[in-house]
C-alpha positions in Angstrom: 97.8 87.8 82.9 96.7 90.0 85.7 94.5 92.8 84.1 93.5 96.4 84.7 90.7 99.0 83.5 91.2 102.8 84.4 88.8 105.3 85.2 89.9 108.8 85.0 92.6 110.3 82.5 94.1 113.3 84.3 97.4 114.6 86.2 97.7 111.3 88.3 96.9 108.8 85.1 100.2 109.3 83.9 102.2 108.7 87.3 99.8 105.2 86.8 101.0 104.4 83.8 104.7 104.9 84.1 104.7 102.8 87.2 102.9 99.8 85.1 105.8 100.2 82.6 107.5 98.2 85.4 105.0 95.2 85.0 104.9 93.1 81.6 102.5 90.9 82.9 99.8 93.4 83.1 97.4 94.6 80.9 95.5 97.4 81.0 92.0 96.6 79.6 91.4 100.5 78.7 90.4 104.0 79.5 87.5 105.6 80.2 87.3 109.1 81.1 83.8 112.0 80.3 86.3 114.5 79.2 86.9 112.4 75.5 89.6 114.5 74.5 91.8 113.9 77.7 91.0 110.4 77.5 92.5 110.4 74.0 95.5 112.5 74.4 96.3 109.8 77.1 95.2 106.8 75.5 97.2 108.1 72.5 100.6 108.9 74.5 100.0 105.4 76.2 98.9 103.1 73.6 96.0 102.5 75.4 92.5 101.3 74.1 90.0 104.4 74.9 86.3 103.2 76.3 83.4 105.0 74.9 81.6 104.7 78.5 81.4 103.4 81.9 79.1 100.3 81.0 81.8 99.4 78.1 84.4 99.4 80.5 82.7 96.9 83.0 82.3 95.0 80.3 85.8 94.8 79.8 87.1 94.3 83.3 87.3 90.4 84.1 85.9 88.9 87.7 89.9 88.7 88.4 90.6 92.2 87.0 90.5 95.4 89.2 89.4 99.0 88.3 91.7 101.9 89.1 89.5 104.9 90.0 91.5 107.8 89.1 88.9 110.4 89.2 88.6 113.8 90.6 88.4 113.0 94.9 84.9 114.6 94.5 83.9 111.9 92.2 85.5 108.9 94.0 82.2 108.1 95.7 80.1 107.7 92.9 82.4 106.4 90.9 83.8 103.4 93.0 79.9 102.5 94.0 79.1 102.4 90.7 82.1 99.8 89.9 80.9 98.0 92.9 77.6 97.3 92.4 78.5 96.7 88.4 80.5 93.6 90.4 84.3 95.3 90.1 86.9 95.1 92.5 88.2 98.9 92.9 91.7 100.2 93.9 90.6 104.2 94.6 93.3 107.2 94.4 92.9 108.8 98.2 90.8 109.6 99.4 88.4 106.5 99.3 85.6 109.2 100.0 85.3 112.7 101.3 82.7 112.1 103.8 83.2 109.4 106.3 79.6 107.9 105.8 80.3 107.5 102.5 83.5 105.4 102.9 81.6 103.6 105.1 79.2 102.7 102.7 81.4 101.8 100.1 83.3 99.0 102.0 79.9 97.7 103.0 79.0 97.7 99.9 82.3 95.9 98.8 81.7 93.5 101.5 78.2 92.6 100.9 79.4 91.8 97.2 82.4 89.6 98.4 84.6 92.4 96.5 87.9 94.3 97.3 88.2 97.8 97.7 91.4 99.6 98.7 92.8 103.0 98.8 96.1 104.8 97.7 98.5 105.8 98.6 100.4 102.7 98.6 104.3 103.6 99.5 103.8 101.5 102.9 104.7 98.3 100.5 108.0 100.2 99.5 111.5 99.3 100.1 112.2 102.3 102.6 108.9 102.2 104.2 109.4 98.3 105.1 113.1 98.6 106.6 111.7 101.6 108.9 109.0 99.0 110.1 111.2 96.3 110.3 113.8 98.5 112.4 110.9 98.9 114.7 109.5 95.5 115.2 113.5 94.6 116.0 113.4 97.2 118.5 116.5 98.8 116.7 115.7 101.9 118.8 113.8 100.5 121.6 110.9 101.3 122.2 109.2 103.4 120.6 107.8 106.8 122.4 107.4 109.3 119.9 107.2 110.0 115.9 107.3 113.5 114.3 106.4 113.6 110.8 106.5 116.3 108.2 104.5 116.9 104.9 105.6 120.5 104.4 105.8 121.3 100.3 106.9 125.1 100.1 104.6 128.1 99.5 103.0 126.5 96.5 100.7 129.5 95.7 103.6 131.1 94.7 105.2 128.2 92.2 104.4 128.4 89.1 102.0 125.3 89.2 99.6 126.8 86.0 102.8 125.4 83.8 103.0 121.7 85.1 102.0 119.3 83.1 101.9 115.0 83.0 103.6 113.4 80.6 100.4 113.1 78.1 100.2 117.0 78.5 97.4 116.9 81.4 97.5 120.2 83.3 98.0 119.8 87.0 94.5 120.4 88.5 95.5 123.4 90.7 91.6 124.2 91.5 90.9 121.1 92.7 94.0 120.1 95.0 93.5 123.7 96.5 89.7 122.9 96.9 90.6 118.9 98.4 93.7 120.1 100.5 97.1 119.7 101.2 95.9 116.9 104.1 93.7 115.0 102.6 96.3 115.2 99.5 99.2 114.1 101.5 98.8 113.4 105.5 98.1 109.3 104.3 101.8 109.3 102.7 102.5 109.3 106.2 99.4 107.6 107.9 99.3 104.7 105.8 103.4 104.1 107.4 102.4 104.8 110.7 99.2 102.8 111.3 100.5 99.4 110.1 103.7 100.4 112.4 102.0 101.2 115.6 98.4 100.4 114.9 95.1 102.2 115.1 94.7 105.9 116.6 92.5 106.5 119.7 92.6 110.0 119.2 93.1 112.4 117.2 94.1 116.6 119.0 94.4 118.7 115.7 94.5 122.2 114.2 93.8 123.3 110.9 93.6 127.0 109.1 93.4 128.5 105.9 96.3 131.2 105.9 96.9 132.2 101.9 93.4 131.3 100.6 93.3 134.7 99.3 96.7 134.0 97.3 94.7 130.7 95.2 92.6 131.5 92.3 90.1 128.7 93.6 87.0 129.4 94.4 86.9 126.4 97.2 89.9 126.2 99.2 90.3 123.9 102.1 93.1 124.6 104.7 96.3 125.3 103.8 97.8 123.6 107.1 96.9 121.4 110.0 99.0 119.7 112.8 97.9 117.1 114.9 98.5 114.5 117.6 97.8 111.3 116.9 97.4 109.0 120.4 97.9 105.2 118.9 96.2 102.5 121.3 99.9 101.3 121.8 101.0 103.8 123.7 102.8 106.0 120.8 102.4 109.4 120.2 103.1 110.9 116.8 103.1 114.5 115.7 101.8 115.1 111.7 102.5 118.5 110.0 101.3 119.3 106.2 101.5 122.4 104.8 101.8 124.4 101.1 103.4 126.9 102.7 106.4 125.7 104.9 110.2 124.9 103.1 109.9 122.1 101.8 110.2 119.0 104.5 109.4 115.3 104.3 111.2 114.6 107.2 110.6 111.7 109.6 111.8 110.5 112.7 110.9 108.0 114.5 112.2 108.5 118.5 112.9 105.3 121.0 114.7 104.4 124.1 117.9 103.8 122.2 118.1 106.6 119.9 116.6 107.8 116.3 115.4 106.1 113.6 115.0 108.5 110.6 114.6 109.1 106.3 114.7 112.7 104.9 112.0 111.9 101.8 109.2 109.8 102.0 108.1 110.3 98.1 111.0 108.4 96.7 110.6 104.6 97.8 114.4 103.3 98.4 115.7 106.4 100.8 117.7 105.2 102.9 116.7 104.6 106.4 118.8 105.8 109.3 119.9 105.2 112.9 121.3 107.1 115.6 122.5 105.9 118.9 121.8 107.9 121.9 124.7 108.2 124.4 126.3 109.9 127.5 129.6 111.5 127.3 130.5 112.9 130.4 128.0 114.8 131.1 126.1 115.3 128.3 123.7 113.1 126.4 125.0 113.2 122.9 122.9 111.3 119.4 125.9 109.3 117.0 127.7 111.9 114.9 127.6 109.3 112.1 124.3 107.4 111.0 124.4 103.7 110.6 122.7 103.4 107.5 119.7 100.3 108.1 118.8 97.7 105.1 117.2 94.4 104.1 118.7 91.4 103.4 120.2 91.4 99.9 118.1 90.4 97.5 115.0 91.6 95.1 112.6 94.0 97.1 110.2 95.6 94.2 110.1 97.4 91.1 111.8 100.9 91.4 111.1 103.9 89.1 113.5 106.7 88.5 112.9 110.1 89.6 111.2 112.4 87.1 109.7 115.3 89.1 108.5 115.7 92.4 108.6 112.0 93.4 110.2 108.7 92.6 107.3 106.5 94.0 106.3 103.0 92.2 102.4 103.8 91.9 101.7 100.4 90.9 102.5 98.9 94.2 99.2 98.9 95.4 97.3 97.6 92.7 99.4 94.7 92.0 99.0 93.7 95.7 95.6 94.1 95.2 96.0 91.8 92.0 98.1 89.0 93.8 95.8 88.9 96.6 93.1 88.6 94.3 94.5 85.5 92.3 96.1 83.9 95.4 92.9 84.3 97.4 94.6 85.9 100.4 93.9 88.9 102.3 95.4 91.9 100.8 97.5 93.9 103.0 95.3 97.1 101.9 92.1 96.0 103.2 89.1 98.1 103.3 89.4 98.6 107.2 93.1 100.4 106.6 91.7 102.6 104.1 89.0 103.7 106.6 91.0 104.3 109.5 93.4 106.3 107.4 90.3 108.8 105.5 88.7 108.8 109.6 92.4 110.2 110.8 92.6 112.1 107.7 89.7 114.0 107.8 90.1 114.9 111.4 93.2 116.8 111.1 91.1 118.2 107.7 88.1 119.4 109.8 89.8 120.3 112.9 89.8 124.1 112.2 90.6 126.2 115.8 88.0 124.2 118.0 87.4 120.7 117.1 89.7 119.4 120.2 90.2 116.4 120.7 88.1 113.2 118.2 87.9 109.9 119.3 88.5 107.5 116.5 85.5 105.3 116.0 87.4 102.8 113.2 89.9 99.9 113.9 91.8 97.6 111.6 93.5 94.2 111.7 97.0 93.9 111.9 98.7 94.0 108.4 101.9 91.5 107.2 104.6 92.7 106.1 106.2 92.0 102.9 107.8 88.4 102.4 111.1 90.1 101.9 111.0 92.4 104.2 110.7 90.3 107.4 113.7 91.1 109.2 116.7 93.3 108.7 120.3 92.3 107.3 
């Protein structure tokens, strides 16, 4: 039985644990959190085993066994070395780190150990996320010249996000995603799509500001909105938004030769993926007034969870690759090298206030396999 220990009780815990409902044939070891009460409420609601510390947890975690690190992004560092050099294997909620020399350090660390180390988010392995990339490696809309991608979530500090809770009653931590940012929080949704698609960024042009930091009761607030550029080595270009304050938008479209490939919602993981010719009539040049809706063979893709809130997105997708990859002794498709090349691209739109230009990308990563069943389209 493949087997998991958690670190970190909070908001995200819960969208954890109802994504591992999906998987029987896991077993979550127990939780460990510094906030005791938390850590019982969830363990409660769960029916989870509660560890009285860090060490106690290690103890608990087998040499095939990973550790979720669900902490606060703050903590990620420290906590993920800490598994590491106690001998774990560590999945990380993004960011892997704040501070680039510290993800650095971390998969060295993780290297040196002969460990794996990955980082969230993980809705590249998803149904809708694999027919987009297979559309593109069958060159469904030729090739591929440009991308614009949205991760616009409405004027947030105006929702009434003090009254959201988890399902084990955990308050949404309102201070902390204000003080972490909308990018860091979201711009990998995208990334970790786009990188595997079109593979590594040469640079990075980007703009970020803070523009209702006076509306957050935070004391820390990192910007509100950035856009950038990214340049792939391939030749693509692709333009990122993310915002709290724009309407709502998860839009992506992904521009060729031929026409548009495009989904409306990347936070649900079987949207359906879309196409539209490009044409002349007459005179004009005219896109298909009808999408040709693009799928897989049929067949089982992966575990799907209903949508309860903001998102219908399998969270356990990730750490069970991690797991397989891990028992089969194969490389897993979210290899350390991924998870720094999205936090470098991250944290360049982050940073890039009015001045930073343009950033040169100093990472690179190998190219990743898609899924088994995902190989070509229907």
């Amino acid at each position: 039985m493949l087997n998991v220990s958690i670190i970190g009780a909070g908001y995200v815990a819960d969208l954890y644990l109802r994504s591992f409902a999906l998987y029987p044939d896991i077993r979550i070891n127990g939780v460990y959190d510094i906030d005791t009460a938390r850590r019982d409420a969830f363990c409660d609601y769960w029916k989870l085993t509660p560890i009285a510390s860090m060490q106690a947890l290690f103890e608990a975690t087998d040499a095939q066994g990973i550790i979720l690190n669900l902490t606060n992004p703050h903590a990620h560092y420290d906590v993920s070395r800490a598994c590491l050099e106690a001998g774990h294997h560590v999945y990380s909620e993004k960011p892997l780190a704040m501070q680039m020399d510290q993800a650095h350090e971390l998969t060295r660390l993780a290297e040196t150990k002969g460990l794996r180390i990955a980082s969230a988010p993980c809705s590249l392995l998803s149904e809708t996320a694999q027919t987009l990339w297979a559309a593109v490696r069958e060159d469904v809309a030729g090739k591929i010249r440009l991308v614009y991608a949205e991760m616009d979530d409405d004027f947030i500090p105006q929702a009434p996000y003090k009254k959201w809770t988890s399902d084990s009653g955990a308050p949404w931590p309102y201070a902390d995603e204000f003080r972490v940012g909308c990018t860091v929080e979201h711009a990998g949704y995208y990334l970790a799509w786009l990188l595997p698609m079109f593979g590594p960024v040469r640079t990075v042009v980007a703009a970020s500001a803070n523009l209702a930091d006076k509306e957050i009761p935070a004391e820390e607030c990192a910007p509100d909105f950035s856009i950038g550029a990214l340049f792939f080595e391939s030749g693509v270009v692709a333009r990122l938004t993310c915002s709290i304050l724009a309407p709502h938008d998860h839009e992506l479209q992904i521009i060729g030769d031929k026409g548009v490939i495009s989904i409306d919602e990347c936070w649900k993981n079987d949207t359906p993926v879309k196409y539209r010719k490009r044409f002349t009539l007459r005179r004009r040049l005219m896109q298909a007034p009808f999408a040709k809706k693009l799928r897989l063979p049929k067949g089982e893709t992966h575990a799907k969870l209903g949508r309860k809130g903001a998102a219908a997105m399998n969270f356990a997708l990730g750490p069970v690759e991690m797991l397989e990859a891990i028992r089969d002794a194969r490389p897993c498709r979210m290899s350390p090298d991924l998870a720094l090349h999205i936090n470098e691209v991250t944290l360049a739109l982050q940073n890039a206030g009015e001045t930073a230009g343009a950033v040169q990308m100093q990472t690179r990563f190998a190219p990743v396999a898609p899924m088994a069943w995902a190989e070509k389209l229907a």
